[in-house]
Backbone as CSV, one residue per row, in Angstrom:
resi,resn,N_x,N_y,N_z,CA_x,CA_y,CA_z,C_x,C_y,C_z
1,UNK,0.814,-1.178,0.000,0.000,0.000,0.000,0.867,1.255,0.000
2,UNK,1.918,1.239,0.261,3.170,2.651,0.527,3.077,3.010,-0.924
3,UNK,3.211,1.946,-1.667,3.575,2.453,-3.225,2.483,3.126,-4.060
4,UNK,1.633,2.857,-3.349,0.364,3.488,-4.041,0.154,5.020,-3.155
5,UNK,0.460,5.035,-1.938,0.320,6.355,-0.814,1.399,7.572,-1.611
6,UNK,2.847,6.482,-1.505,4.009,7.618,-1.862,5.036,8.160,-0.681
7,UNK,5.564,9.351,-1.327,5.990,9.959,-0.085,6.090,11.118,-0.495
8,UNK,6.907,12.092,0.411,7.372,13.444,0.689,8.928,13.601,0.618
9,UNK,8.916,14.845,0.108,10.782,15.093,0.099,10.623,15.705,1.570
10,UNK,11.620,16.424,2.354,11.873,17.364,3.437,11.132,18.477,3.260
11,UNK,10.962,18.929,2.108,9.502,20.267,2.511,8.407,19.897,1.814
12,UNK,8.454,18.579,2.265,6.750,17.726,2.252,6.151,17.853,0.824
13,UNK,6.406,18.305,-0.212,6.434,18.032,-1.472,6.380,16.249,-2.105
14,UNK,5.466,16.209,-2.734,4.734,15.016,-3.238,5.841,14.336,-4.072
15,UNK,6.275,13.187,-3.848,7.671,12.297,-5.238,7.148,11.423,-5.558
16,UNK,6.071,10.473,-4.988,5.759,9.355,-5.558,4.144,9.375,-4.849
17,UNK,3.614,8.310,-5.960,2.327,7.834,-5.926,1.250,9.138,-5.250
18,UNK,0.446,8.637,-4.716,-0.595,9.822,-4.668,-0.407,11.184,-3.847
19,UNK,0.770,10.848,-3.397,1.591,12.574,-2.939,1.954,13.203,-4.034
20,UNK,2.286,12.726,-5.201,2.464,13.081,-5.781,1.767,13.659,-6.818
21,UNK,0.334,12.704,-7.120,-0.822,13.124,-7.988,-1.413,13.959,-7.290
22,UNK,-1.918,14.307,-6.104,-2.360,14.942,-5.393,-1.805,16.238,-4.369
23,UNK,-0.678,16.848,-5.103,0.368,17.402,-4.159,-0.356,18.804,-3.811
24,UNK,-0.908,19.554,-4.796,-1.581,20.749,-5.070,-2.707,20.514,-3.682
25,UNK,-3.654,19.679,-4.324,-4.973,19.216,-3.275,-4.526,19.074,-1.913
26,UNK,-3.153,18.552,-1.977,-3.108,18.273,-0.284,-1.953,19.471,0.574
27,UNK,-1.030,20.259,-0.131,-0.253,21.604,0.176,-1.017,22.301,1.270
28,UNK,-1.882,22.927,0.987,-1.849,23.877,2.014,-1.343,25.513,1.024
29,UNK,-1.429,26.431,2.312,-0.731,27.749,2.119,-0.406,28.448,3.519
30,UNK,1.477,28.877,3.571,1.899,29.051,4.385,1.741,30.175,4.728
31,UNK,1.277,30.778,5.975,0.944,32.508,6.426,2.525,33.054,6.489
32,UNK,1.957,34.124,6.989,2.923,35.110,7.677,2.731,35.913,8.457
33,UNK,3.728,36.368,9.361,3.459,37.106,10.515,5.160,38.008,10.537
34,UNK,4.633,39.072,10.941,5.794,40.079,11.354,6.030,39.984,12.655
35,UNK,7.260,39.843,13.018,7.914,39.499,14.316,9.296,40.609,14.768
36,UNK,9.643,40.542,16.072,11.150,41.119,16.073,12.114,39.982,16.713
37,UNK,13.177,39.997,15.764,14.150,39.295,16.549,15.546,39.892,17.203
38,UNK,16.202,38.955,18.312,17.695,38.939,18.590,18.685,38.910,17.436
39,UNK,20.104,39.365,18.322,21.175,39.583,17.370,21.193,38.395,16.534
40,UNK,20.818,36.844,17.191,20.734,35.763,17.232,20.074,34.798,16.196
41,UNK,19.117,35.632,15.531,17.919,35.284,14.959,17.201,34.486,15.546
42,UNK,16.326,34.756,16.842,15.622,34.062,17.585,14.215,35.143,17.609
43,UNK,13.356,34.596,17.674,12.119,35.638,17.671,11.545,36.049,18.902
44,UNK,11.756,37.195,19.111,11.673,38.008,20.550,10.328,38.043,20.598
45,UNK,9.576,38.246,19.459,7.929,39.153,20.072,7.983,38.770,18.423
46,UNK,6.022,38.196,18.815,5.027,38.321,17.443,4.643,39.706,17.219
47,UNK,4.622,40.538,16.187,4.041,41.743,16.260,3.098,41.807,15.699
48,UNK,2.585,41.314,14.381,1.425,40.868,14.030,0.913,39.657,13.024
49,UNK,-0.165,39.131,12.823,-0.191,38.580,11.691,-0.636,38.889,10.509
50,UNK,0.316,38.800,9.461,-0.334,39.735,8.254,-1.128,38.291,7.247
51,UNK,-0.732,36.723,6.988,-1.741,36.181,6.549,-1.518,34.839,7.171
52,UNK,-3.017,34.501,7.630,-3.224,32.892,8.428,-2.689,31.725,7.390
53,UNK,-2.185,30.762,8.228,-1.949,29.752,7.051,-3.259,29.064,7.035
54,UNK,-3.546,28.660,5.365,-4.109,27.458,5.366,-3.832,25.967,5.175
55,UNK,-4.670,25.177,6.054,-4.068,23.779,5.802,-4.507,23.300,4.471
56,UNK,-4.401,22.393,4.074,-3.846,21.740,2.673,-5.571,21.094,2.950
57,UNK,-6.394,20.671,1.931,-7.418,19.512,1.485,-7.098,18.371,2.109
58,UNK,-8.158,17.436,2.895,-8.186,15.911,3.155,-8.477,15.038,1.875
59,UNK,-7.836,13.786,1.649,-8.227,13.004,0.289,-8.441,12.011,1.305
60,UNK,-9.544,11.229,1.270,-10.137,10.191,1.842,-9.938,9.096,0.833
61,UNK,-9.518,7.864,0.945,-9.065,6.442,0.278,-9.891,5.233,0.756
62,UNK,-10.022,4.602,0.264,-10.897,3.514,0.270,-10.740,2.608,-0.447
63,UNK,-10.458,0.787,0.129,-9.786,-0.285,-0.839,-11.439,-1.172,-0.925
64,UNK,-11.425,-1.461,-1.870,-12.507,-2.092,-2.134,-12.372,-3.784,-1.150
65,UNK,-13.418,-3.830,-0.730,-13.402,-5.055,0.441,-12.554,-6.127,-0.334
66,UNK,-13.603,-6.447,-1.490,-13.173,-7.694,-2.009,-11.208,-7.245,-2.821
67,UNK,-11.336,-6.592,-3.189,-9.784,-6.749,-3.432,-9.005,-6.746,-2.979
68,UNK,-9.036,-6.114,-0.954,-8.416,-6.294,-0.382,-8.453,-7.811,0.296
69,UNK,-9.448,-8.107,0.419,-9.186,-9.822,0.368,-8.305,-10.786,-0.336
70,UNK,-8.655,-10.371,-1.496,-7.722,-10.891,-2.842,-6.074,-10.579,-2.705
71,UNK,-5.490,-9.482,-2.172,-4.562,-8.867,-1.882,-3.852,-9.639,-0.812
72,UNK,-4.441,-9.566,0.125,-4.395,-10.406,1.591,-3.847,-11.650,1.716
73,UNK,-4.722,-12.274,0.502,-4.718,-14.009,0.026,-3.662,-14.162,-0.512
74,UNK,-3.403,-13.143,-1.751,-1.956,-13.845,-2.500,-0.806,-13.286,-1.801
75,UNK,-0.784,-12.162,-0.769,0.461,-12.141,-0.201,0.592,-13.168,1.167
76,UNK,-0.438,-13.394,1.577,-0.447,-14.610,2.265,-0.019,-16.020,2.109
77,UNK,-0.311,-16.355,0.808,0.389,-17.666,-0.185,1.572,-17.277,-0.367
78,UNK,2.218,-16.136,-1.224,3.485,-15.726,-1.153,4.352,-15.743,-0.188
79,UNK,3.856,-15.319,1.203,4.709,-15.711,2.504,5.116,-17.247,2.848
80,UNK,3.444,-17.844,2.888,3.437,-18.799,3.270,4.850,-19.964,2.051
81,UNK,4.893,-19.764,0.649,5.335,-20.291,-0.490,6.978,-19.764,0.001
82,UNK,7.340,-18.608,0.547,9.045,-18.261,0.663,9.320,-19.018,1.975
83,UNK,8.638,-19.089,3.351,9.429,-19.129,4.402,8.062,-20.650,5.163
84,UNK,7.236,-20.719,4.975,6.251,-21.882,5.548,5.508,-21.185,6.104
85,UNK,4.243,-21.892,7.005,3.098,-21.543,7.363,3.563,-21.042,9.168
86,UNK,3.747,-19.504,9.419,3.470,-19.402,10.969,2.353,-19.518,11.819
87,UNK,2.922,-19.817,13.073,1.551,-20.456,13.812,1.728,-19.490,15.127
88,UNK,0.852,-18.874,14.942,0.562,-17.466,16.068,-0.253,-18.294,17.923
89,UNK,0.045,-17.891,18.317,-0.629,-18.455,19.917,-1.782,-16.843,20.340
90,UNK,-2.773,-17.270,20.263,-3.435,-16.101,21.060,-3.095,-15.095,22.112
91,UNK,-2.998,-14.014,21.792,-2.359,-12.956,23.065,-0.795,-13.251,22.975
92,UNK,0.143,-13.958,22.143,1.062,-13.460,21.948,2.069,-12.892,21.053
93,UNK,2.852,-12.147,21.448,3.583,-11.083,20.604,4.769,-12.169,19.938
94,UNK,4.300,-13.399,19.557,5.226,-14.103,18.923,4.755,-14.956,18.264
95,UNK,5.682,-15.953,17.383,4.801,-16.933,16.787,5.622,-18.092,16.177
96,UNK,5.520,-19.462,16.476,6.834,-20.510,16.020,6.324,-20.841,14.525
97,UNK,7.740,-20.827,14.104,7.992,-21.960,12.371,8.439,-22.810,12.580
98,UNK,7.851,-23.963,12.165,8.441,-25.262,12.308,9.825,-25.398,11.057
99,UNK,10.414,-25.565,11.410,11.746,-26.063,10.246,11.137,-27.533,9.184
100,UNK,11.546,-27.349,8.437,11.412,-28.787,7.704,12.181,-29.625,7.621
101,UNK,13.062,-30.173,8.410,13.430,-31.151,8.243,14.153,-31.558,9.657
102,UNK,14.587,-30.668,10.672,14.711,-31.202,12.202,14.069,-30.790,13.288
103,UNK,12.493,-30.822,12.827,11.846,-30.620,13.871,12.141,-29.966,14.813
104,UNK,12.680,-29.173,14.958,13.125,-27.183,15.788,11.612,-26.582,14.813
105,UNK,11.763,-25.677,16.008,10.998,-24.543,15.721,11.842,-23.430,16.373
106,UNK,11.123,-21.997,15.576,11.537,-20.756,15.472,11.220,-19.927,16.448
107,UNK,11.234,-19.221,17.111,10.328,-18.144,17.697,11.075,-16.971,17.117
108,UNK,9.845,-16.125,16.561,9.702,-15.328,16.065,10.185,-13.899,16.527
């Protein structure tokens, strides 16, 4: 799902997937305000604001049930097809693989 979301450079600018199709829609606009500062460049006092920022548009996403099932399933076979079937214990934060061929198991 990342590859389809995307990401951000450092000033949050859209590079991939829907940050990227959507960079305009989701930006925003940055205000301004007049301030005084130290020798330091540290800001002593707000003096006023001359424009509010606005925040950027919400894009709401939505995976269709059944394809996320479908999704689910073949990366589930795919796991299960590279490394074998894990076996989870209820309430815990772990889970054993049996080895195939000397009966050891893993904890996870």
């Amino acid at each position: 799902m990342a590859h389809v979301l995307g990401f951000t450079n450092i000033d949050d600018s859209g590079q991939e997937g829907l940050e990227l199709a959507y960079d305009e829609w989701l930006r925003g606009e940055p205000g301004a305000k007049r301030v005084i500062k130290d020798g330091k460049n540290r800001i002593v006092e707000d003096v006023e604001s001359i424009r509010a920022a606005r925040p950027g548009k919400d894009l709401v996403l939505s995976m269709d049930r059944r394809i996320q099932y479908l999704a689910y399933r073949e990366l589930k076979a795919a796991v299960q097809e590279k490394q074998g079937p894990l076996r989870f214990r209820r309430g815990a934060r772990y889970a054993h693989r049996r080895s195939a061929g000397d009966g050891q198991s893993t904890v996870l």
